[in-house]
PQR file with spaces between the fields and no chain letter, atoms N, CA, C, O and H, PARSE charges and radii, in Angstrom:
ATOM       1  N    UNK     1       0.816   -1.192    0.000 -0.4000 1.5000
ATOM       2  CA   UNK     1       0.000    0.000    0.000 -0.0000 2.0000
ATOM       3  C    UNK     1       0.868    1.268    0.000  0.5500 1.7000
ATOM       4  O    UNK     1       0.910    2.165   -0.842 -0.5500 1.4000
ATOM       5  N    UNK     2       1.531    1.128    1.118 -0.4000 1.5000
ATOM       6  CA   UNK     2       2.766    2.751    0.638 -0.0000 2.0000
ATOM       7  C    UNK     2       4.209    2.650   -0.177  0.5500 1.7000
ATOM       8  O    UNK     2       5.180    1.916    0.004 -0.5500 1.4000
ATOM       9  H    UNK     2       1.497    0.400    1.802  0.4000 1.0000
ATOM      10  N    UNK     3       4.005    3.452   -0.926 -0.4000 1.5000
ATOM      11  CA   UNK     3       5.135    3.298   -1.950 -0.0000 2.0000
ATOM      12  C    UNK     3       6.782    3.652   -1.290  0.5500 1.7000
ATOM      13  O    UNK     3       6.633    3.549   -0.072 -0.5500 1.4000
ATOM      14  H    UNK     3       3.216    4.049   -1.073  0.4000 1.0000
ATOM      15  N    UNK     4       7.537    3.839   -1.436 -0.4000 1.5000
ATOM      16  CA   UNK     4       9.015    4.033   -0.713 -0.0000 2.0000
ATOM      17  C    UNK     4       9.118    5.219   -0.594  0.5500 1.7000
ATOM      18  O    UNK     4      10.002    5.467    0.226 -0.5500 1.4000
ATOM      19  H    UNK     4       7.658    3.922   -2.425  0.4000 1.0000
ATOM      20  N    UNK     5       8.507    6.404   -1.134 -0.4000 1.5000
ATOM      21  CA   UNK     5       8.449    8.035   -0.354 -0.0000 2.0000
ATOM      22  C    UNK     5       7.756    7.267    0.893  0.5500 1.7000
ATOM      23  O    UNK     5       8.349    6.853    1.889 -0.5500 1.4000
ATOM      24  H    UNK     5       7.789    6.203   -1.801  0.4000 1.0000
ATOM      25  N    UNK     6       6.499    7.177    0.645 -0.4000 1.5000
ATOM      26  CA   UNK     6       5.718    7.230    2.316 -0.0000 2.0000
ATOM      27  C    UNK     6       6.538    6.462    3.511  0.5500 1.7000
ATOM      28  O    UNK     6       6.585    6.986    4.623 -0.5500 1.4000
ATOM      29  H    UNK     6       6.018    7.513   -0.165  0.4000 1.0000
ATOM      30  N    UNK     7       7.187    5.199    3.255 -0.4000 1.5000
ATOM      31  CA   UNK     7       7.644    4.411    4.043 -0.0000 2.0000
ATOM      32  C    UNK     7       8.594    5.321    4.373  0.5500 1.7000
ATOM      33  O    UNK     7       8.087    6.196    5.075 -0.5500 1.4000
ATOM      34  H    UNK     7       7.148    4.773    2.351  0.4000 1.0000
ATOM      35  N    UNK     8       9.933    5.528    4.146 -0.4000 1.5000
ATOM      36  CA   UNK     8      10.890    6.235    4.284 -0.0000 2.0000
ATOM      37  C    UNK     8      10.033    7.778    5.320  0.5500 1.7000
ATOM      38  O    UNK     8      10.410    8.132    6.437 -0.5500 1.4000
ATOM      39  H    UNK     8      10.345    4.816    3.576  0.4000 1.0000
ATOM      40  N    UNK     9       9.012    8.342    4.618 -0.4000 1.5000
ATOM      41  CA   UNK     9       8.590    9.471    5.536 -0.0000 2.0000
ATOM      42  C    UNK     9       8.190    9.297    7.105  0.5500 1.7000
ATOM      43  O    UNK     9       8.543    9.919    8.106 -0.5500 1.4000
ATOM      44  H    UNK     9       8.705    8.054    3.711  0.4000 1.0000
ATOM      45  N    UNK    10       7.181    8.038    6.882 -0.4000 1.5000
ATOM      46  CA   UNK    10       7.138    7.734    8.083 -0.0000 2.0000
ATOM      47  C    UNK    10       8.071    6.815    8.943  0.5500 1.7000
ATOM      48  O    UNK    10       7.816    6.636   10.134 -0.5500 1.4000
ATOM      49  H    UNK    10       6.894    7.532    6.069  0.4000 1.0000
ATOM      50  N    UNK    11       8.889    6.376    8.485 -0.4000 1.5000
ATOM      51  CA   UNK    11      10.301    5.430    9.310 -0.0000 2.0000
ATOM      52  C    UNK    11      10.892    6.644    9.470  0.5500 1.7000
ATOM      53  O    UNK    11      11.896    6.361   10.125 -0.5500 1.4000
ATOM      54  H    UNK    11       9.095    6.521    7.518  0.4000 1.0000
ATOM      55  N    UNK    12      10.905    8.222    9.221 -0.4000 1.5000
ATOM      56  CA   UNK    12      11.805    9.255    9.946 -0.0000 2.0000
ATOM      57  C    UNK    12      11.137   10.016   10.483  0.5500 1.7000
ATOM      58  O    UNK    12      11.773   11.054   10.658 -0.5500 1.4000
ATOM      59  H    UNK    12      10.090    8.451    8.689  0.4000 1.0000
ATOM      60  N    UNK    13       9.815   10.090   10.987 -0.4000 1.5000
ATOM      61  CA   UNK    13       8.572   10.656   11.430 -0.0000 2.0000
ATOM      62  C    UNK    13       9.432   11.252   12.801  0.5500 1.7000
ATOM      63  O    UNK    13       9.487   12.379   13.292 -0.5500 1.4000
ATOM      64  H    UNK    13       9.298    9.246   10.845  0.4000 1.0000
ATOM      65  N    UNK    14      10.098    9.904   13.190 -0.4000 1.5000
ATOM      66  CA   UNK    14      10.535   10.692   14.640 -0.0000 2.0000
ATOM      67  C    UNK    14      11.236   11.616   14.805  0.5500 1.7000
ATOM      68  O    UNK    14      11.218   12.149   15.914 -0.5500 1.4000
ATOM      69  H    UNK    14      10.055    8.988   12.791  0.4000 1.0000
ATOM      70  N    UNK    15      12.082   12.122   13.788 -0.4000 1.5000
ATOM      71  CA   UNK    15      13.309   13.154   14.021 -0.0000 2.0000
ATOM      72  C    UNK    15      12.859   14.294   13.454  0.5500 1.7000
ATOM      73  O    UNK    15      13.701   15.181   13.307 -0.5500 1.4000
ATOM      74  H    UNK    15      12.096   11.689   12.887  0.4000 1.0000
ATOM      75  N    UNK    16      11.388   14.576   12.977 -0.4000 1.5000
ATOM      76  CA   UNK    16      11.111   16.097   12.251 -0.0000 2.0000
ATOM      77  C    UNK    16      10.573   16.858   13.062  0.5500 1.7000
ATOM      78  O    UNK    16      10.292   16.400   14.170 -0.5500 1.4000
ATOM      79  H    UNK    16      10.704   13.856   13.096  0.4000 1.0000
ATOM      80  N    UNK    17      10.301   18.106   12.781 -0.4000 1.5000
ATOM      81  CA   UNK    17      10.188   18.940   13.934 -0.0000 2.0000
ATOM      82  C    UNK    17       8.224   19.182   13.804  0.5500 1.7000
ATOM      83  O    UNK    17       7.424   18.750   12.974 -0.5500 1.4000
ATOM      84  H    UNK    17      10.529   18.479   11.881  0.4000 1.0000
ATOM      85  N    UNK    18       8.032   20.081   15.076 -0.4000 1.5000
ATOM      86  CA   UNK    18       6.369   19.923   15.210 -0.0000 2.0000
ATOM      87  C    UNK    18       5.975   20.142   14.323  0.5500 1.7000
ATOM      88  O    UNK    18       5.195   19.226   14.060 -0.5500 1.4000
ATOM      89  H    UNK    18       8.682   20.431   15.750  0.4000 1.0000
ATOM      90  N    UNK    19       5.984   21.142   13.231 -0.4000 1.5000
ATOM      91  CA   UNK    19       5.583   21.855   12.224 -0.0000 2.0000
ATOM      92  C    UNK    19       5.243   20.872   11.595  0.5500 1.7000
ATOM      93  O    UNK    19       4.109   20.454   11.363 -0.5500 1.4000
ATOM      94  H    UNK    19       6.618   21.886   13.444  0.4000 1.0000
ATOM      95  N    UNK    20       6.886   20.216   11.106 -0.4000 1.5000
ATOM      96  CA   UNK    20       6.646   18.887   10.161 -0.0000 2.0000
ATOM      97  C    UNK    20       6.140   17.893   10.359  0.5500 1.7000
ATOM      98  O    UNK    20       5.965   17.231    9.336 -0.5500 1.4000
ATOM      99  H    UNK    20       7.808   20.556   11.295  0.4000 1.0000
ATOM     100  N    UNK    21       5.659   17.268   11.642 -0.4000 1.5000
ATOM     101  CA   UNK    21       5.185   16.410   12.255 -0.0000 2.0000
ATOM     102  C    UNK    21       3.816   16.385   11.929  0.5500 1.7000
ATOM     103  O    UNK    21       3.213   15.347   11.654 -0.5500 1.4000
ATOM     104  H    UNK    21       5.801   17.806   12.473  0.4000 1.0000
ATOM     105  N    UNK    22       3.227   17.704   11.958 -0.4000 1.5000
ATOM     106  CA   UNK    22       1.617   18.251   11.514 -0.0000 2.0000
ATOM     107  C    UNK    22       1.202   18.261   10.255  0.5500 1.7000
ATOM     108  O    UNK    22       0.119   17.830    9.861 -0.5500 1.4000
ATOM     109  H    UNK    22       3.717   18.547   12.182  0.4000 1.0000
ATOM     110  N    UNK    23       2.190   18.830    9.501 -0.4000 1.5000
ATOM     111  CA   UNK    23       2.032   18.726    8.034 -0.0000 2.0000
ATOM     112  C    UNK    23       1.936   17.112    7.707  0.5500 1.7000
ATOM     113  O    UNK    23       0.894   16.883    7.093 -0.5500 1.4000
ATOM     114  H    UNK    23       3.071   19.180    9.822  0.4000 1.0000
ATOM     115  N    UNK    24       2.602   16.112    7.905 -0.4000 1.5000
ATOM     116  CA   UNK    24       2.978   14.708    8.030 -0.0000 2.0000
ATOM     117  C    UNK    24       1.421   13.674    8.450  0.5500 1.7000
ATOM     118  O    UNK    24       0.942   12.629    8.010 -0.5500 1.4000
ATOM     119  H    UNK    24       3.448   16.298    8.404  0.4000 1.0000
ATOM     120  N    UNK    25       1.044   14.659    9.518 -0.4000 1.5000
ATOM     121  CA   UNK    25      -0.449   14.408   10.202 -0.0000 2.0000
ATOM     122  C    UNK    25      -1.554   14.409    8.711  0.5500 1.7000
ATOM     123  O    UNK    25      -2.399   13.631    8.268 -0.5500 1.4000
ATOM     124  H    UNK    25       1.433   15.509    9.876  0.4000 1.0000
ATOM     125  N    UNK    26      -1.113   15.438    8.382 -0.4000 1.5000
ATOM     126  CA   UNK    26      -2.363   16.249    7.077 -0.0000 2.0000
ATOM     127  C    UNK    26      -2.263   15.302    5.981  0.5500 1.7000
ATOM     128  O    UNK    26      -3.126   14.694    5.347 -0.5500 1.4000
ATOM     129  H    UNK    26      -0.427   16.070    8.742  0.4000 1.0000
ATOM     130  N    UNK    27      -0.804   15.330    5.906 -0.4000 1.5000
ATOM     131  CA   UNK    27      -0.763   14.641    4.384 -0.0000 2.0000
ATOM     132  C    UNK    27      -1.169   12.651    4.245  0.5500 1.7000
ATOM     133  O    UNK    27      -1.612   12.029    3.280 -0.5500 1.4000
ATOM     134  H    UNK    27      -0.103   15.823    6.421  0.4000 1.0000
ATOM     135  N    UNK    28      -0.876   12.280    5.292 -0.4000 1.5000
ATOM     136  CA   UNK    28      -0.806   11.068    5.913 -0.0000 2.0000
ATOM     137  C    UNK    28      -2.180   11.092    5.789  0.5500 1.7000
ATOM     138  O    UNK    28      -2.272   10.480    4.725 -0.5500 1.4000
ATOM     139  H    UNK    28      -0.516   12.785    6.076  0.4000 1.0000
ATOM     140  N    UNK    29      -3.340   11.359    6.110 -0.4000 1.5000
ATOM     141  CA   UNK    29      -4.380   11.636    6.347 -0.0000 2.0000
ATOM     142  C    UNK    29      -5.227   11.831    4.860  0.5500 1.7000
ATOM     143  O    UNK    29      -6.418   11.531    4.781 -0.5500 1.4000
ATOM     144  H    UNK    29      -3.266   11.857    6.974  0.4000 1.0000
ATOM     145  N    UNK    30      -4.636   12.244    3.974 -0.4000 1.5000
ATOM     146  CA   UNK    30      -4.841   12.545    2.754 -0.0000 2.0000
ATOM     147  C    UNK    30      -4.664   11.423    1.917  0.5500 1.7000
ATOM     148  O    UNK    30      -5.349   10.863    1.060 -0.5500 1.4000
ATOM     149  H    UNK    30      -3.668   12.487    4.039  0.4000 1.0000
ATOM     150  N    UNK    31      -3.491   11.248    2.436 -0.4000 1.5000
ATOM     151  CA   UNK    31      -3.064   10.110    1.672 -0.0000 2.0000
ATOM     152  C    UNK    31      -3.548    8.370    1.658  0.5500 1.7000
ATOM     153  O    UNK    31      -3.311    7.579    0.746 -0.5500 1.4000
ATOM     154  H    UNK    31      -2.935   11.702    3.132  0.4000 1.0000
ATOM     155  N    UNK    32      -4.331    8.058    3.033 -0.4000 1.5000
ATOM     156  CA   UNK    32      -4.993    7.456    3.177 -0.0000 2.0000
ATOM     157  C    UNK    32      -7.016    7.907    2.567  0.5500 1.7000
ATOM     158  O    UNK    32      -7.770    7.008    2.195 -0.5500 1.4000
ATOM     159  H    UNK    32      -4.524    8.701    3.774  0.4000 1.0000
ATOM     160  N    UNK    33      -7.212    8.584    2.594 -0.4000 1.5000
ATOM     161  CA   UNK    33      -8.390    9.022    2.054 -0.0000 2.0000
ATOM     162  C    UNK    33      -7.684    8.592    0.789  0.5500 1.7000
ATOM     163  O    UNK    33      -7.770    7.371    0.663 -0.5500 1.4000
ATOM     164  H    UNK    33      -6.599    9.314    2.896  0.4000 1.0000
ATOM     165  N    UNK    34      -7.226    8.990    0.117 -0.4000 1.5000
ATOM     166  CA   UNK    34      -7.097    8.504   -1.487 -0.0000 2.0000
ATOM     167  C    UNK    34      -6.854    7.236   -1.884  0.5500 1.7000
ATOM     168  O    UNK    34      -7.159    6.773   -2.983 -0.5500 1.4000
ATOM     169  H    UNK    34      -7.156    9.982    0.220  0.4000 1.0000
ATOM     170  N    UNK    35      -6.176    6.532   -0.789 -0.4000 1.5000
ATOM     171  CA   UNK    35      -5.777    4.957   -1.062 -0.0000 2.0000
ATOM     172  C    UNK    35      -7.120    4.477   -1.151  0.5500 1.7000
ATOM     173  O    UNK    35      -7.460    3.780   -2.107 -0.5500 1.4000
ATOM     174  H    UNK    35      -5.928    6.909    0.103  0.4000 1.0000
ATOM     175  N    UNK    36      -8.115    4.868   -0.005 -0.4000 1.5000
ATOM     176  CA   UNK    36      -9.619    4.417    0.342 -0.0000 2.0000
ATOM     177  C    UNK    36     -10.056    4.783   -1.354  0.5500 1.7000
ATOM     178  O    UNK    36      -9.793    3.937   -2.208 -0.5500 1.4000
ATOM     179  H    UNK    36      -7.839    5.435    0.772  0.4000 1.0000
ATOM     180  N    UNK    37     -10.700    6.030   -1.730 -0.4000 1.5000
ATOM     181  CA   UNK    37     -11.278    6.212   -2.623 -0.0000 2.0000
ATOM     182  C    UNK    37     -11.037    5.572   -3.887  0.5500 1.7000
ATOM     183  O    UNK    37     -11.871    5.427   -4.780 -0.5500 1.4000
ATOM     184  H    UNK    37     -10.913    6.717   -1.036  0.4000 1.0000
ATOM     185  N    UNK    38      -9.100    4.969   -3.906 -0.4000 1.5000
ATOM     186  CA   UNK    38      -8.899    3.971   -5.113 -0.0000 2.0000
ATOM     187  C    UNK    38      -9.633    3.393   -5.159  0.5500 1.7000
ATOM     188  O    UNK    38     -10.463    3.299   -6.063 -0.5500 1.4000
ATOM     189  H    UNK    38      -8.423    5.086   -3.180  0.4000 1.0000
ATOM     190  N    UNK    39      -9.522    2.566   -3.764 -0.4000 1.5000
ATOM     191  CA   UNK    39      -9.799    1.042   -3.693 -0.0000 2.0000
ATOM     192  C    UNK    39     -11.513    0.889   -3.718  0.5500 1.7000
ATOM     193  O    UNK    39     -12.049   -0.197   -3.934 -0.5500 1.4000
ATOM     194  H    UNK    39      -8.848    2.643   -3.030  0.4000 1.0000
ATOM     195  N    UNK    40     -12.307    2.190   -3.453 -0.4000 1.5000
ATOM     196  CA   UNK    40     -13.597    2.003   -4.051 -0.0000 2.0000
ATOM     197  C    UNK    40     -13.648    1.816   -5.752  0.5500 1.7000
ATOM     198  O    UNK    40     -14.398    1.029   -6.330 -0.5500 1.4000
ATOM     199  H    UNK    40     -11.871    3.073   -3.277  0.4000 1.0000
ATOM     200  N    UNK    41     -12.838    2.572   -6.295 -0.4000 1.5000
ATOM     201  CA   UNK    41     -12.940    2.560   -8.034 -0.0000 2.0000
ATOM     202  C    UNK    41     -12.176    1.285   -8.004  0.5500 1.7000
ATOM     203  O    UNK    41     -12.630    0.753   -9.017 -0.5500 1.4000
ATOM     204  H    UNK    41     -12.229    3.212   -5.825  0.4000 1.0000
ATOM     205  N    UNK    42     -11.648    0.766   -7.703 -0.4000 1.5000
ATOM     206  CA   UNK    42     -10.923   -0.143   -8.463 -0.0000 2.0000
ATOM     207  C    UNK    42     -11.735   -1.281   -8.255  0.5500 1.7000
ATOM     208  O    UNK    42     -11.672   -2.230   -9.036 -0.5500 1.4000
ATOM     209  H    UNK    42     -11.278    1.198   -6.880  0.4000 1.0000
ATOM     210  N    UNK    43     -12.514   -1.280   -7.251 -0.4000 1.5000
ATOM     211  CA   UNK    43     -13.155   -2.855   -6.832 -0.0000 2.0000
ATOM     212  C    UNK    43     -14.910   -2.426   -7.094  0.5500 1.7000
ATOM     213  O    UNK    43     -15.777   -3.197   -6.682 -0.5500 1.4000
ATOM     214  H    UNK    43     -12.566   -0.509   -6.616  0.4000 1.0000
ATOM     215  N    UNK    44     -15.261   -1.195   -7.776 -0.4000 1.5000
ATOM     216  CA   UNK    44     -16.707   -0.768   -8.104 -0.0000 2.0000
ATOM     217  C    UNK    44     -17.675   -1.280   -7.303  0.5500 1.7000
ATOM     218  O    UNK    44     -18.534   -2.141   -7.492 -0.5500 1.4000
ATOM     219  H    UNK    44     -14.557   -0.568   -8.111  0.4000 1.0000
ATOM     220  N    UNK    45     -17.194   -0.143   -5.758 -0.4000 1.5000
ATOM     221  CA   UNK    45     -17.846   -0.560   -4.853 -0.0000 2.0000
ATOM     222  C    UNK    45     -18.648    0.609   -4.678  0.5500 1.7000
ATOM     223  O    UNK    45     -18.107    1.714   -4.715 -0.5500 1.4000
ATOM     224  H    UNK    45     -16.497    0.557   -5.605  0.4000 1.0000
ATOM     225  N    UNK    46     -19.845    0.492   -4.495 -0.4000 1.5000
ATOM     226  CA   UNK    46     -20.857    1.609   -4.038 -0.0000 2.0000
ATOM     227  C    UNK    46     -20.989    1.968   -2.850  0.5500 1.7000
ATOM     228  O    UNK    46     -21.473    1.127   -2.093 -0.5500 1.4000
ATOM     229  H    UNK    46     -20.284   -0.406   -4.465  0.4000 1.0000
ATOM     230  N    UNK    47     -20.458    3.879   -2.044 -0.4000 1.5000
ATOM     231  CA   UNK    47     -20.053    4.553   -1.625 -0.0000 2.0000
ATOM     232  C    UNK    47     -21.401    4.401   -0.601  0.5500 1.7000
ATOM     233  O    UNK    47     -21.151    3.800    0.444 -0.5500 1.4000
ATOM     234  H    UNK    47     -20.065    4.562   -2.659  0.4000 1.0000
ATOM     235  N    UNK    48     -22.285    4.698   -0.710 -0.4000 1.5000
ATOM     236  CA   UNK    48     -23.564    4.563   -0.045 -0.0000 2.0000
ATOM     237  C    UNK    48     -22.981    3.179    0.622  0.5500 1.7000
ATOM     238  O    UNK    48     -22.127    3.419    1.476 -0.5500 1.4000
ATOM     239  H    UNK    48     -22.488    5.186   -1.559  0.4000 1.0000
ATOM     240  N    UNK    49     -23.279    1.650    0.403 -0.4000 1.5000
ATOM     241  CA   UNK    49     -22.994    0.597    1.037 -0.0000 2.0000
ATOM     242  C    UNK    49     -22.063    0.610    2.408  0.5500 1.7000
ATOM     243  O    UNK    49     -22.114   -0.097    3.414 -0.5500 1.4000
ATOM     244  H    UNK    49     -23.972    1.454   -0.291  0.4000 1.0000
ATOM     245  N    UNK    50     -21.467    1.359    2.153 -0.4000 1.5000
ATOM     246  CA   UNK    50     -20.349    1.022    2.996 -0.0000 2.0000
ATOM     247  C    UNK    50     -20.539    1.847    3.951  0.5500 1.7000
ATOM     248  O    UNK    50     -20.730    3.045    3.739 -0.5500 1.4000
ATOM     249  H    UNK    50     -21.426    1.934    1.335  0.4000 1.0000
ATOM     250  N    UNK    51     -20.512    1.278    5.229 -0.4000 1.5000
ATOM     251  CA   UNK    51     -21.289    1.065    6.460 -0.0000 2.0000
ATOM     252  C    UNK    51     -19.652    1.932    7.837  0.5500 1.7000
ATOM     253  O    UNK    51     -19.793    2.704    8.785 -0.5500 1.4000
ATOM     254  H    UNK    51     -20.358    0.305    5.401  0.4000 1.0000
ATOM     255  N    UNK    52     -18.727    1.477    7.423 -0.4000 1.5000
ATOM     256  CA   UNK    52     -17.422    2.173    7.692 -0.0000 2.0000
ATOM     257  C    UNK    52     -16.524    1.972    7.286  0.5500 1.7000
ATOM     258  O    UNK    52     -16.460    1.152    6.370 -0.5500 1.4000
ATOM     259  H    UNK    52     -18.613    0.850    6.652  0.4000 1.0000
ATOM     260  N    UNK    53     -15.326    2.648    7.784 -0.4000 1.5000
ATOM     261  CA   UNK    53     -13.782    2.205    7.234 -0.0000 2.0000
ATOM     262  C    UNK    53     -13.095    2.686    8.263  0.5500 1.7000
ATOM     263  O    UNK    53     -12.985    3.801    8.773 -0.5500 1.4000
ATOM     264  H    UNK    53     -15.379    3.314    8.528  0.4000 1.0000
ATOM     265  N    UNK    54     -12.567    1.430    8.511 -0.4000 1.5000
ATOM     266  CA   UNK    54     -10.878    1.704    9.960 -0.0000 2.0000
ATOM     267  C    UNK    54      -9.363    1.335    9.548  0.5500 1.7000
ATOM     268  O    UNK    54      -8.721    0.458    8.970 -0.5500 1.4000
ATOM     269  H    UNK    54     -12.656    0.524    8.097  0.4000 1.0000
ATOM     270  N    UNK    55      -9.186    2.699   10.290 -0.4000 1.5000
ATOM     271  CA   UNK    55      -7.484    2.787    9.525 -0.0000 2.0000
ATOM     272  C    UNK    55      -7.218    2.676   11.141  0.5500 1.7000
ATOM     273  O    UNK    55      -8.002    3.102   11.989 -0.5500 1.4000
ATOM     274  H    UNK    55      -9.707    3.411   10.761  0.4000 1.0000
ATOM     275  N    UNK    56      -5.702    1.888   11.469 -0.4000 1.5000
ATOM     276  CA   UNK    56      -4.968    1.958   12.409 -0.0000 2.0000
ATOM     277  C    UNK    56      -4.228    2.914   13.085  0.5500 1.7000
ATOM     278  O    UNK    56      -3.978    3.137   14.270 -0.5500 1.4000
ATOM     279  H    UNK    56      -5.065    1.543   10.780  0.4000 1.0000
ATOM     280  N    UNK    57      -3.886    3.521   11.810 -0.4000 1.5000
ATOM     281  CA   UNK    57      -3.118    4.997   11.988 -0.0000 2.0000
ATOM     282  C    UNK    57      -1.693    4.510   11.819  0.5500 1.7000
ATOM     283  O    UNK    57      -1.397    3.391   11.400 -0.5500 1.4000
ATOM     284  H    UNK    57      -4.089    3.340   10.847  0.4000 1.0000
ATOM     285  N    UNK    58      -0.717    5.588   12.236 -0.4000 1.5000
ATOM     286  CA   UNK    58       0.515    4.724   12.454 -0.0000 2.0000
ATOM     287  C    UNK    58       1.419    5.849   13.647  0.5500 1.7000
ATOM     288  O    UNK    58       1.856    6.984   13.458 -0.5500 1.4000
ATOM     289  H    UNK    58      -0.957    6.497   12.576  0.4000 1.0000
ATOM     290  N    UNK    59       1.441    5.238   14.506 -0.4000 1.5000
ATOM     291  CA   UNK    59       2.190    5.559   15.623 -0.0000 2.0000
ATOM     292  C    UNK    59       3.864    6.268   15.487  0.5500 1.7000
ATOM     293  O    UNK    59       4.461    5.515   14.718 -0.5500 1.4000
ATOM     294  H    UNK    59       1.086    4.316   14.660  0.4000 1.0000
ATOM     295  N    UNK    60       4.523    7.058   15.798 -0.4000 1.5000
ATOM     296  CA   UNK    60       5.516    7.812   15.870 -0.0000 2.0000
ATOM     297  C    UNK    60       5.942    7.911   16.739  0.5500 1.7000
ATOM     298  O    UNK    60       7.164    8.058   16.695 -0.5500 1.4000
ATOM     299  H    UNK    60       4.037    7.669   16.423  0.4000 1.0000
ATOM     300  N    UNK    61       5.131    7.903   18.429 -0.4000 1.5000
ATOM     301  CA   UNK    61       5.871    8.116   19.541 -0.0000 2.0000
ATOM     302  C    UNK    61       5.083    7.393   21.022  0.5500 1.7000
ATOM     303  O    UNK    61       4.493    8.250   21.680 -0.5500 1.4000
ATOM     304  H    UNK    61       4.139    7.784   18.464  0.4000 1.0000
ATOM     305  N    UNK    62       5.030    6.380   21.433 -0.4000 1.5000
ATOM     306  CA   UNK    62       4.427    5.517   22.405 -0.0000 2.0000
ATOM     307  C    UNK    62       5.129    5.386   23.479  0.5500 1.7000
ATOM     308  O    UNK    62       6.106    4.646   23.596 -0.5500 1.4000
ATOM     309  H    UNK    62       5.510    5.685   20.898  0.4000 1.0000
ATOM     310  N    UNK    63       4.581    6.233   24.475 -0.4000 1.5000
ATOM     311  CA   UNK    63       4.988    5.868   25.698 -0.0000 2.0000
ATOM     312  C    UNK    63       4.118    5.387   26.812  0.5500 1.7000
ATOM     313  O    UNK    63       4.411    6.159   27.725 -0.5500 1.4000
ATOM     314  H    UNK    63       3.788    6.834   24.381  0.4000 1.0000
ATOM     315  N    UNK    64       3.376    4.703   27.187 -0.4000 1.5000
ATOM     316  CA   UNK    64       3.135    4.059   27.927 -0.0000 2.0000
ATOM     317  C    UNK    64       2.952    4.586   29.237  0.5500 1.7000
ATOM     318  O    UNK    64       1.933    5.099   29.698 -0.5500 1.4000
ATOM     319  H    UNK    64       3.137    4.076   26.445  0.4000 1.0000
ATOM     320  N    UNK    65       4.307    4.360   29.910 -0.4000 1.5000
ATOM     321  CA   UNK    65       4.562    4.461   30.906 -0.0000 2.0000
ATOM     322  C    UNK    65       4.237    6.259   31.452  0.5500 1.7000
ATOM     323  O    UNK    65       3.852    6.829   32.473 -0.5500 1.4000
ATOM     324  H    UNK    65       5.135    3.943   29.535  0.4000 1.0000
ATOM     325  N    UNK    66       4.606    6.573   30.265 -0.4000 1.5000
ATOM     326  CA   UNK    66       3.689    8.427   30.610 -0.0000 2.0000
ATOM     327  C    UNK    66       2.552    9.230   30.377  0.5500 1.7000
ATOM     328  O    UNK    66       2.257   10.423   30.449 -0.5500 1.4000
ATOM     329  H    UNK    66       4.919    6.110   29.435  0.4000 1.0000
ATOM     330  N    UNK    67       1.852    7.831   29.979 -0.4000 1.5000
ATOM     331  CA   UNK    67       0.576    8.019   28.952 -0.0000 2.0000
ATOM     332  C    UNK    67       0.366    8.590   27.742  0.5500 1.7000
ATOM     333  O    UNK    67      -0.675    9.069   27.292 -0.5500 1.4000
ATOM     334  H    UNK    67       2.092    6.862   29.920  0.4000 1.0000
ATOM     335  N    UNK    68       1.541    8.493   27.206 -0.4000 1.5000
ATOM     336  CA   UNK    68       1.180    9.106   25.481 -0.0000 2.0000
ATOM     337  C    UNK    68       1.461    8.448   24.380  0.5500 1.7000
ATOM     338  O    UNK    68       2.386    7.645   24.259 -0.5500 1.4000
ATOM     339  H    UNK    68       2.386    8.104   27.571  0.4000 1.0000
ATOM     340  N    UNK    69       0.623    8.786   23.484 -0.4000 1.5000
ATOM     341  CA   UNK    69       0.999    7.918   22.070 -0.0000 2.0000
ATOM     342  C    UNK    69       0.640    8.845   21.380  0.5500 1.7000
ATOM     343  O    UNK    69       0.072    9.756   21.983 -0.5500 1.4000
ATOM     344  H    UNK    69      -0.129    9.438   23.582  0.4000 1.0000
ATOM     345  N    UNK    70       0.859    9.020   19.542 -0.4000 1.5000
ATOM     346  CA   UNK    70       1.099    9.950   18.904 -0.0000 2.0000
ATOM     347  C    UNK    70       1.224    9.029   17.370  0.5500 1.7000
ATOM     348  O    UNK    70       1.484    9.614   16.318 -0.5500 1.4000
ATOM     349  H    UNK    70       1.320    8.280   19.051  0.4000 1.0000
């Protein structure tokens, strides 16, 4: 599903700064909305039907022990 820009963006997610971290948020976010909307055209699935859709997200910073994840 992600091509070697995205992988690479998010395997360095941790070292960019807030700004970029947000922008990263947006585009990530975008970029999953469009994978979704392929995969309706490609499999001519009707938009009405579909009842939901869950993305996992992808984590950047988990701590646990201090209560945060990101």
């Amino acid at each position: 599903m992600y091509d070697e820009k995205m992988k690479n963006t998010l395997k360095d997610a941790m070292h960019i700064s807030g700004v970029e971290l947000t922008k990263l948020d947006r585009n990530y976010g975008r970029f999953i909305g469009e994978s979704i909307n392929s995969f309706i055209l490609q499999h001519s699935l009707v938009k009405d039907s579909i009842s939901y859709i869950a993305s996992h997200g992808h984590t950047v910073f988990h701590c646990p022990k201090e209560h945060y994840t990101l």
